[in-house]
N, C-alpha and C positions, 0 to 999 in steps of 0.2 A: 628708773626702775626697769631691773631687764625682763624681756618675757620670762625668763625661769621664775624672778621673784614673781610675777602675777599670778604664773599656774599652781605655783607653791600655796599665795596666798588662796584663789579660788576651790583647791581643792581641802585645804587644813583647816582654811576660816567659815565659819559659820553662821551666828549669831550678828547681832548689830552690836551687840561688845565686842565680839572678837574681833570685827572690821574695827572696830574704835580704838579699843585699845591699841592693836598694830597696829593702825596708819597714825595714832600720836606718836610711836614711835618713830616711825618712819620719816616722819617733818621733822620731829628734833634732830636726829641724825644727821640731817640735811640743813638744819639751822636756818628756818624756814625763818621769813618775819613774817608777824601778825599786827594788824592794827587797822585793816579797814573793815572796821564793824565788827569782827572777832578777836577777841581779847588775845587767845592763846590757840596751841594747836587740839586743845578738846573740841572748842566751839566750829571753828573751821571747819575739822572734821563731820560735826554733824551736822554743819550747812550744808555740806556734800552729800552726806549720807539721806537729809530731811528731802533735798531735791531730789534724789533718786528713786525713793522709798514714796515721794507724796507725804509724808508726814511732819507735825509741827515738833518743834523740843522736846515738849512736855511728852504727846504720842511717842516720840523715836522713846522717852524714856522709861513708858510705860511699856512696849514693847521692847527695851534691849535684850532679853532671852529669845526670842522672836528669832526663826532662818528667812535668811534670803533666798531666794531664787540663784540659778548658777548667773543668770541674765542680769539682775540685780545687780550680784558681785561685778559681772563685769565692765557696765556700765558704769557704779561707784569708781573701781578700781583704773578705768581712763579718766576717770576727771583729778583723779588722786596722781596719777602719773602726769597730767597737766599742770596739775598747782604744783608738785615739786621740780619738775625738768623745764619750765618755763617760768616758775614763780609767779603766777598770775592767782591774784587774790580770789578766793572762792567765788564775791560777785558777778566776778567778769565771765567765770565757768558756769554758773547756773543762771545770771542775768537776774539775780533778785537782792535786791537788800532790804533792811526793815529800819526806819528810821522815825522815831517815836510811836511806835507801834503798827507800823502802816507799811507795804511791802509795795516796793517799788521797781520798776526795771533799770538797769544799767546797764550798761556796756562802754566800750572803752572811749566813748566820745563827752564821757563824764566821770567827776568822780566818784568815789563809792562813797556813798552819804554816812556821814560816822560824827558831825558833831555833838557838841552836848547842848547846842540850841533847841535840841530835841528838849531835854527837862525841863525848858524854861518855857516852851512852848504848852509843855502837859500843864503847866502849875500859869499859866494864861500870865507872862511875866509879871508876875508879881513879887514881890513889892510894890515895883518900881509905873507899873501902867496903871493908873487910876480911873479909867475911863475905857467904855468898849471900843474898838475902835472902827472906823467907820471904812478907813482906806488904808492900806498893807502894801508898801514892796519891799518884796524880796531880791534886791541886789546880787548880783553876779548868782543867778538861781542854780545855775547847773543842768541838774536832774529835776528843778522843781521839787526837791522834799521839803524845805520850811516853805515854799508856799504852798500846798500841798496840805503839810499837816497844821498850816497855821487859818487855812479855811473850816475845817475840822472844829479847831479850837474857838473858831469866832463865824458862825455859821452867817452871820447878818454884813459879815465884811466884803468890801471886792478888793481884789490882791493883785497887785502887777507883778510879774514873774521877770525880770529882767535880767538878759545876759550878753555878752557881746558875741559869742562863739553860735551862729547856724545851728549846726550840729550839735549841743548842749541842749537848743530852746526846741529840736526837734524829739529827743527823749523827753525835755521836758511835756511838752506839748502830749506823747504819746503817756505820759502818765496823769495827767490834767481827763484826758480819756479816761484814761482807764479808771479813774477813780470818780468819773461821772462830775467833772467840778466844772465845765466848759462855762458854764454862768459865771462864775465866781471867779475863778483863777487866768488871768490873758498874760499868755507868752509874748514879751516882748523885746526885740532887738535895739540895744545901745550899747554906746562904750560909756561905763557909768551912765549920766544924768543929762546926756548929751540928748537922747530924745523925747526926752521927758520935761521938756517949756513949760510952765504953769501950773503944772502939779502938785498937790499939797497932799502929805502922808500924815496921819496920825503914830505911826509903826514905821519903821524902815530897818527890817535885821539883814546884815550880811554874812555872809562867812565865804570871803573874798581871797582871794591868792593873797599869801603873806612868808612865803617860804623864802628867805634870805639868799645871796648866793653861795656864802659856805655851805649851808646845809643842802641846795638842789646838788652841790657838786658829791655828796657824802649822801644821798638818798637809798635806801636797800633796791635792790632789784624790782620787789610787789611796785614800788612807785612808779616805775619806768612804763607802764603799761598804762597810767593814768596820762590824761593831757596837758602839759606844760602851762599851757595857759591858765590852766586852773590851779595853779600852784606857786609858779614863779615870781618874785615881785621884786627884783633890784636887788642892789646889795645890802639893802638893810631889813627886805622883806616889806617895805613901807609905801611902796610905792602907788598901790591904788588908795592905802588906807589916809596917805597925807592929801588926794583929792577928793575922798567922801569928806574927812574933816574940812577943806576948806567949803565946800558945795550943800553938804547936806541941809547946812539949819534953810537955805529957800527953796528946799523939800518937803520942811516939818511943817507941821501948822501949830499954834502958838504952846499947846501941851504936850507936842510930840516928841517921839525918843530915837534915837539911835544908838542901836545892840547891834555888837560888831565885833565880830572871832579875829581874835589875832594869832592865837596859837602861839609857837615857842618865839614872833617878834614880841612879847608883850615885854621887856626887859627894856629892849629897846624904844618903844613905846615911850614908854614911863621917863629915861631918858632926851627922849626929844622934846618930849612936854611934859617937864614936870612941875607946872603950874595949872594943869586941864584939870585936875580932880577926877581921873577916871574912878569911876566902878567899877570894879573887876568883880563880877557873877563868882559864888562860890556852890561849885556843886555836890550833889548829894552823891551822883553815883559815878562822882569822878569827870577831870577834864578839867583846863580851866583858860586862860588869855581871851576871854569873854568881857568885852566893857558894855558899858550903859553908861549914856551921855541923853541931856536933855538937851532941847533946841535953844534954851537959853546960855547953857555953858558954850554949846556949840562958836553962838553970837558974840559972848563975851571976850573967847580969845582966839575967835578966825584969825586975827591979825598976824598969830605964832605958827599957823596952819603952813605945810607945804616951802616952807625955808628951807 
């Protein structure tokens, strides 16, 4: 965006439509991607415009006739020239995302929380959990948002928050703050279940690196800003998910489950074990490579696990 298009827009743009409608322009023309946590470039846009303004969707939508300030404008208008000349997804400009209703910090030592473990979490996974649960980890945590929102959902549980990345479990941790959970939610350092001896989970949800190597090599740009490690897993994308399957069932306790994101490996998944029975979660508001496995399946065919 050169300084002429900015002074152009700050002097001709007005409204919080006008900023909207131009800068959806603006990303399309540029062929922006979308996909951590905004669907398209409407929403983006007024992730940008909600942090600058202090205002929630709904507010920005009740006010779109509504004038900005010149300060306003200009403020929106650098983080708009950030997200298109560096492609860095709106999270990482305003350092907030919302994942199952709950607004979270990010920055780029994590990734921008976007699965749909989120809906499974609002609906307290059912079908499939029969029972409240007494103990929750959350495996390769991140940012701490399913542990996070899964203390929310199950107020009586204690949750282990566990990640192998420092830097992951220290936003995690600064969001365990901020959301007042320090009783409930304990950030913890492991690779996988490595420090985790003797412990028995009622719950254990991941949503683990599963991104293949054809696909890291073919990732848009917005991804590049995210940490590798939270993303990468081998050439077939399988690579942590074939050592939770071999480790988890002497994690679970006798009724326990494991729900575990695979994202676009789930094809191959299916092919490497297709005699496990997965579940694959089917959602309401989109998303899917979501399985549910019990502690007994788990048991039944370790022996297939990690070949």
């Amino acid at each position: 965006m050169s300084p002429s298009t900015i002074e152009n827009a700050l002097q001709d743009l007005h409204s919080i439509d006008d900023l909207l409608r131009w800068s959806v322009s603006q990303m399309l023309s540029q062929q922006l991607f979308f996909g951590h946590g905004n669907a398209n470039a409407v929403e983006e846009a007024r992730a940008l415009l909600g942090h600058v303004t202090q205002l929630t969707p709904d507010e920005l939508l009740d006010a779109r006739h509504c004038r900005l300030t010149r300060d306003e404008k200009a403020a929106y208008l650098a983080l708009l020239k950030q997200r298109i000349e560096q492609r860095k997804p709106a999270a990482y400009l305003t350092h907030q995302a919302w994942f199952a209703g709950l607004p979270f910090y990010v920055d780029e030592r994590v990734l921008v929380p976007r699965s749909p473990i989120a809906e499974l979490i609002e609906t307290g996974f059912q079908p499939w959990l029969q029972h409240q649960p007494q103990r929750i980890l959350d495996l390769c945590t991140g940012s701490g948002c399913i542990a996070i929102a899964c203390a929310y959902a199950f107020p009586e549980a204690q949750i282990d928050a566990v990640d192998l990345s420092t830097d992951a479990l220290a936003v995690a941790e600064q969001n365990i703050e901020q959301h007042g959970l320090q009783q409930q939610v304990v950030p913890l350092q492991s690779d996988l279940f490595d420090s985790l001896t003797g412990e028995r989970y009622d719950l254990i949800v991941t949503n683990p690196p599963y991104v293949d190597a054809d696909d890291m090599a073919d990732l848009p740009d917005e991804y590049r800003h995210e940490p590798e490690l939270g993303l990468a897993a081998g050439d077939d994308g399988l690579e942590l998910v074939d050592k939770m399957l071999l480790q988890a069932a002497d994690y679970l306790t006798d009724n326990g489950l494991l729900i575990c994101e695979v994202g676009n490996s789930m094809p191959a998944l299916n092919d490497k074990y297709p005699d496990t029975g997965f579940v694959w979660v089917e959602f309401e508001r989109g998303g899917d490579g979501v399985f549910v496995l019990s502690r007994q399946q788990l048991v039944e065919h370790r022996s297939r696990y990690g070949r």
